[in-house]
C-alpha positions in Angstrom: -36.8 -260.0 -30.7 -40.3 -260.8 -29.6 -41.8 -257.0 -31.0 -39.4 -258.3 -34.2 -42.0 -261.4 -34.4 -45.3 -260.1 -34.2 -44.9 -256.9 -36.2 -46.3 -258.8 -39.0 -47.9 -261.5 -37.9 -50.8 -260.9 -34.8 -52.8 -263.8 -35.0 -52.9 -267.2 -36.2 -55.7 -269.4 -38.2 -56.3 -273.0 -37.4 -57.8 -274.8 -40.4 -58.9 -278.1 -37.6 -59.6 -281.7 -38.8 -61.6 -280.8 -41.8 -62.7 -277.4 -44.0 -66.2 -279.4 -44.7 -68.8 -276.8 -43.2 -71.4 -279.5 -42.9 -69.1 -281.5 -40.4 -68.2 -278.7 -38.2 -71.2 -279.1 -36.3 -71.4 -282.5 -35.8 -67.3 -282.9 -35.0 -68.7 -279.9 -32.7 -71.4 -282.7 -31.1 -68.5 -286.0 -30.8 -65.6 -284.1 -29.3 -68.0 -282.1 -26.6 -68.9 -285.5 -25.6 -65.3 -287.1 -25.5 -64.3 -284.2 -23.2 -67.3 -284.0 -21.3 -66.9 -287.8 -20.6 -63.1 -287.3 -20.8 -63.6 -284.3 -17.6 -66.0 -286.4 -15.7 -64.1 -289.4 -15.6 -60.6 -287.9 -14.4 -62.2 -285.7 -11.9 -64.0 -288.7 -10.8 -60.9 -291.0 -10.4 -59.4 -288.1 -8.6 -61.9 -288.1 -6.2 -62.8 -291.1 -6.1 -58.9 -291.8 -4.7 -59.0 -288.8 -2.6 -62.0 -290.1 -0.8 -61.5 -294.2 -0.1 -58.6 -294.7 2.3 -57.7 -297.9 1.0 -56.7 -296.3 -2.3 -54.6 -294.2 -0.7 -51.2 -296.5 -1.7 -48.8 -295.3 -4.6 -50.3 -297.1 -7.3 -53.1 -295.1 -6.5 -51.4 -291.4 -6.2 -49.7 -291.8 -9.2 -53.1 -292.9 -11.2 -54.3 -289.7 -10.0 -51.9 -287.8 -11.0 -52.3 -289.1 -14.5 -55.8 -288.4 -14.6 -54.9 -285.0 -13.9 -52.6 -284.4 -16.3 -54.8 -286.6 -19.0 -57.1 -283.7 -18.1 -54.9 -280.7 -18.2 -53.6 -281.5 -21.8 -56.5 -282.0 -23.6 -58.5 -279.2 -21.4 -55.3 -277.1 -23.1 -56.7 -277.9 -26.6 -60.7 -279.2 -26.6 -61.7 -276.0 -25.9 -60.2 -273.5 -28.4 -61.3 -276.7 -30.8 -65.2 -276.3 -30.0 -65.4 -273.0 -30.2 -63.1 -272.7 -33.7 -66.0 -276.1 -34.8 -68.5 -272.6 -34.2 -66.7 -269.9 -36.1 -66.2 -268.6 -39.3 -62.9 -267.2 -38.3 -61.2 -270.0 -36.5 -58.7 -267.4 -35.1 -55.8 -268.0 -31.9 -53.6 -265.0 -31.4 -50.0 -265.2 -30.9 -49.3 -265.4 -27.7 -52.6 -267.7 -26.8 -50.7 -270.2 -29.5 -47.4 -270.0 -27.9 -49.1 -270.8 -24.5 -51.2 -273.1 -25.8 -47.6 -274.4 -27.7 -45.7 -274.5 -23.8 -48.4 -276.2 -21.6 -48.8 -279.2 -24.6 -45.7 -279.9 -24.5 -45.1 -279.7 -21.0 -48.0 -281.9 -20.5 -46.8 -284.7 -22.4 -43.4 -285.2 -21.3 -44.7 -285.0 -17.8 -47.3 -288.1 -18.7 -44.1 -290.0 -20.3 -42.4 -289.7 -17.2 -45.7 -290.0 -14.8 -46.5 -293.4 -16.6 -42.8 -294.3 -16.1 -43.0 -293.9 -12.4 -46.5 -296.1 -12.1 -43.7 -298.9 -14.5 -41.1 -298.5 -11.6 -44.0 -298.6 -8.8 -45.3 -302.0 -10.3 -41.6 -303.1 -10.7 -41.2 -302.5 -7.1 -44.7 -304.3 -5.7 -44.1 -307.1 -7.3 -40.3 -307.8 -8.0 -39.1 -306.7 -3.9 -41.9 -306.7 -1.8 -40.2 -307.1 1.1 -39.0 -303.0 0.7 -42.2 -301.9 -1.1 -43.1 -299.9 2.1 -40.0 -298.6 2.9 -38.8 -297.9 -0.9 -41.8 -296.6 -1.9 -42.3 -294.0 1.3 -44.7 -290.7 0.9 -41.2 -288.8 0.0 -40.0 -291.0 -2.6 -43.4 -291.0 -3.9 -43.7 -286.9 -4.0 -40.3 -286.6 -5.8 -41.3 -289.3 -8.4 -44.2 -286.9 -9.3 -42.9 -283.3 -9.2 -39.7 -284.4 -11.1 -41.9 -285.1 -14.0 -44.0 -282.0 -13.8 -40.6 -279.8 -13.4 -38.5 -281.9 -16.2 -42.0 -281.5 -18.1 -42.7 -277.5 -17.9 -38.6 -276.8 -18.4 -38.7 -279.0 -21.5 -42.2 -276.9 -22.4 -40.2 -273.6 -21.9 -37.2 -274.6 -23.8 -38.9 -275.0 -27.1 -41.1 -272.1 -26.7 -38.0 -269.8 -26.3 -36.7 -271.9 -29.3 -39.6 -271.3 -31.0 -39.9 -267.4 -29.8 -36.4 -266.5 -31.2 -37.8 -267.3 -35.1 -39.9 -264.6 -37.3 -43.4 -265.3 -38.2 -44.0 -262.3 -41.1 -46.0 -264.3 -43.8 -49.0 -267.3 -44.1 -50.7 -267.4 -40.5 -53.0 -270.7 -41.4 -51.6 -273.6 -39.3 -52.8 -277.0 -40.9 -53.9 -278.7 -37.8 -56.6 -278.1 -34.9 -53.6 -276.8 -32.3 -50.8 -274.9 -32.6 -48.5 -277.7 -33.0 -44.4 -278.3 -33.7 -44.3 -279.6 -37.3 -47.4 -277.0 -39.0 -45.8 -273.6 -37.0 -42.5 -274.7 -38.5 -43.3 -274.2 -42.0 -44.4 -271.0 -41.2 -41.1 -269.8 -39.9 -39.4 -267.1 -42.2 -36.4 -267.5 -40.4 -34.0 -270.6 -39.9 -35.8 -273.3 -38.1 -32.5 -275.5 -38.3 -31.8 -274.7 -34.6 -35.5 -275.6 -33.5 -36.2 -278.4 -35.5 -33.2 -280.4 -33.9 -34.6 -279.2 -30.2 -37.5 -280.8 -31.1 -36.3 -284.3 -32.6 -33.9 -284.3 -29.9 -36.2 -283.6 -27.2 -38.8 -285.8 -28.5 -36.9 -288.9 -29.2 -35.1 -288.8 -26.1 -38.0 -288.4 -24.0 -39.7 -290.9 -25.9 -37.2 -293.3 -25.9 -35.9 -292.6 -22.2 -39.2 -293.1 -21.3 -40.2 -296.1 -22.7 -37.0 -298.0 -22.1 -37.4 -297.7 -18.3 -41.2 -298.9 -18.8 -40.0 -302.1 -20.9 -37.3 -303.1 -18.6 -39.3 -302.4 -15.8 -41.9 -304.8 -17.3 -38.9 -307.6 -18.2 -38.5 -307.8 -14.1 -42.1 -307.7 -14.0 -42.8 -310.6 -16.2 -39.9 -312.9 -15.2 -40.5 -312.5 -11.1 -44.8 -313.5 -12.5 -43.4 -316.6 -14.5 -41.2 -317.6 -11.3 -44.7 -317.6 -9.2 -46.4 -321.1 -9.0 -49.5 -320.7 -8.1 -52.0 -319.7 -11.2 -54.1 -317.4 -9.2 -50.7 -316.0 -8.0 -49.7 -315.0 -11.1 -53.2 -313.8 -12.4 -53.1 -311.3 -9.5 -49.9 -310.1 -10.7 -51.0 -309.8 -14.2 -54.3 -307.9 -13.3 -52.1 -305.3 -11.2 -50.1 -304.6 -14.2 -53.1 -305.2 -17.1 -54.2 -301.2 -17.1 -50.8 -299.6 -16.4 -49.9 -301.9 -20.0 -53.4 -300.9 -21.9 -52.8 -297.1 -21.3 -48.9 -297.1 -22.1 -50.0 -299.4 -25.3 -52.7 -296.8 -26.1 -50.5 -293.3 -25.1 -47.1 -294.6 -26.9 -48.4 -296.3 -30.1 -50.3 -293.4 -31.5 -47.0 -291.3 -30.5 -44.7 -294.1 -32.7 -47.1 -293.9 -35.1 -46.7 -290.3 -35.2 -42.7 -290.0 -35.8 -42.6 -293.3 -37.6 -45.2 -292.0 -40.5 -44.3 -290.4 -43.7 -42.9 -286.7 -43.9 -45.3 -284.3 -42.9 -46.0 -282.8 -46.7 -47.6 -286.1 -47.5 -49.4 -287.2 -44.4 -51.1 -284.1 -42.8 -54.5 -285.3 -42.5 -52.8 -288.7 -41.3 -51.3 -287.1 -38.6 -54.4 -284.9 -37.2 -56.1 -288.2 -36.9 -53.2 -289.5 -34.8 -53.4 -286.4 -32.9 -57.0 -287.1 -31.9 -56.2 -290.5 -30.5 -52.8 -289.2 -28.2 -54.7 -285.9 -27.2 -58.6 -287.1 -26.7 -59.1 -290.8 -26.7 -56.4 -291.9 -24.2 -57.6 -289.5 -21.7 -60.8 -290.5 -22.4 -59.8 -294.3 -22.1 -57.7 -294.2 -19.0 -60.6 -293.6 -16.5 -62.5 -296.2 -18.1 -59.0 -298.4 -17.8 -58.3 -298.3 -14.9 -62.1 -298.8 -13.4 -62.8 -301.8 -15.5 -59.4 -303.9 -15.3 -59.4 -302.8 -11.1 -61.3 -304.3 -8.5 -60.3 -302.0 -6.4 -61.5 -299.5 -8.2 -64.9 -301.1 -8.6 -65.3 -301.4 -5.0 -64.7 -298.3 -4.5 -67.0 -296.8 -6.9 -69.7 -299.9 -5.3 -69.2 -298.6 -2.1 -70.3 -294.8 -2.9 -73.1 -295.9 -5.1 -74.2 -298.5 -1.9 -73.4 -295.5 0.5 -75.8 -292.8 -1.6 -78.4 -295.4 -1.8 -78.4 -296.2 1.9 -79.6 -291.7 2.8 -82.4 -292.3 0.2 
């Protein structure tokens, strides 16, 4: 079946945001410096949680573990992007766009779920603190993250064997600056019946499995902050929860916008833009997030910039 696909087809083209040749180097310029910023920050919070012993709580190893999948997905895509900004012949081959296919995919469904489990870990804080410690051990913690990475690669694999099993034998130019769902479709000469309900399935369930444990999660949250009397009480527990909210705002309103726009034939261009903000801004954003909104965070990053000053 898989010789079957690529006897006619061996590569694929990308046609990225825009065919103007006087923007290519300038997009070139702006997305090199999202990613460079987008790199510098994750690795940063990374390390930055690695290294201070009082981050070292769940909150914490769950915010790193979203920086590094922020970083993994869009590390999937920037760089094929830059170099495609350079070329004349903005060229992926087959199996680099089936790869490149898998670890997207993957990726995201394992940030739905790794946001979810920061939504529960808030949930618990702040609604039963009393069991935080014991609820929320080092095990508990482990499993809520590998579960997500396993659910997420499986779900990866599953449409890229879905997506294996049709016949590419005519256009190659995908309309978009990855090899994405929607544009590899239409270049299908087979029946993508099979595949297209795999992927509206698996989206929309993931989506919305996702976000309905974040939203009642957050119901708890806000009803146990209202029953808290003191003002500074409940600002505490607000600021504790303020990033976790911006990011999942950010993350799953370009994603709604993405299923809830018009059908693809009309809103192409519309969608790329959506892509940018779901695949370079929010992991861009997070690090920033999470250090501005956290003072624990801040100390942190004080007390390295106060310990590097003190050997000059």
């Amino acid at each position: 079946m898989l010789r079957k696909n690529y006897t006619e087809v061996t590569e694929f083209v990308l046609l990225g945001l825009t065919d103007r040749a006087d923007l290519q180097p300038v997009l070139f310029v702006v997305f090199l410096l999202i990613y460079l910023i987008t790199v510098i920050g994750n690795v940063s919070m990374i390390f930055l949680i690695r290294s201070d012993s009082k981050l070292h709580t769940p909150m914490y190893f769950f915010l790193s573990h979203l920086s590094f999948v922020d970083l993994c997905y869009t590390t999937n895509v920037t760089p094929q992007m830059l170099v495609n900004f350079l070329s004349e012949r903005k060229t992926i081959s087959v199996i680099g766009c089936f790869i490149q296919f898998h670890l997207f995919i993957a990726l995201v469904v394992t940030e739905y779920y790794v946001l979810t489990a920061m939504a529960y870990d808030r949930y618990m804080a702040i609604c039963k603190p009393l069991v935080y410690g014991s609820k929320m051990s080092k095990n508990v913690c482990l499993a809520l993250v590998i579960v997500p990475y396993i659910y997420g690669f499986a779900n990866g694999l599953a449409q890229t064997i879905l997506m294996l099993r049709l016949t590419f034998c005519g256009p190659n130019e995908i309309n978009h600056f990855y090899c994405a769902d929607p544009p590899l479709l239409v270049l299908a000469c087979s029946d993508t019946y099979v595949k297209e309900t795999a992927m509206f399935v698996g989206a929309g369930s993931n989506l919305t499995c996702s976000l309905t444990i974040i939203l009642i999660s957050y119901s708890f949250i806000f009803v146990a902050i209202l029953r808290v009397r003191s003002a500074e009480g409940r600002r505490k527990a607000f600021s504790t929860c303020g990033s976790h909210l911006t990011a999942v705002t950010i993350f799953y309103g370009t994603l709604f916008f993405m299923y809830l726009r018009p059908s693809p034939e009309t809103s192409v261009e519309e969608g790329k833009i959506i892509a940018v903000f779901y695949i370079f801004l929010s992991p861009m954003l997070n690090p920033i997030i999470y250090s501005l909104r956290n003072q624990d965070v801040k100390m942190a990053i004080r007390k390295i910039f106060q310990h590097k000053l003190s050997f000059k």
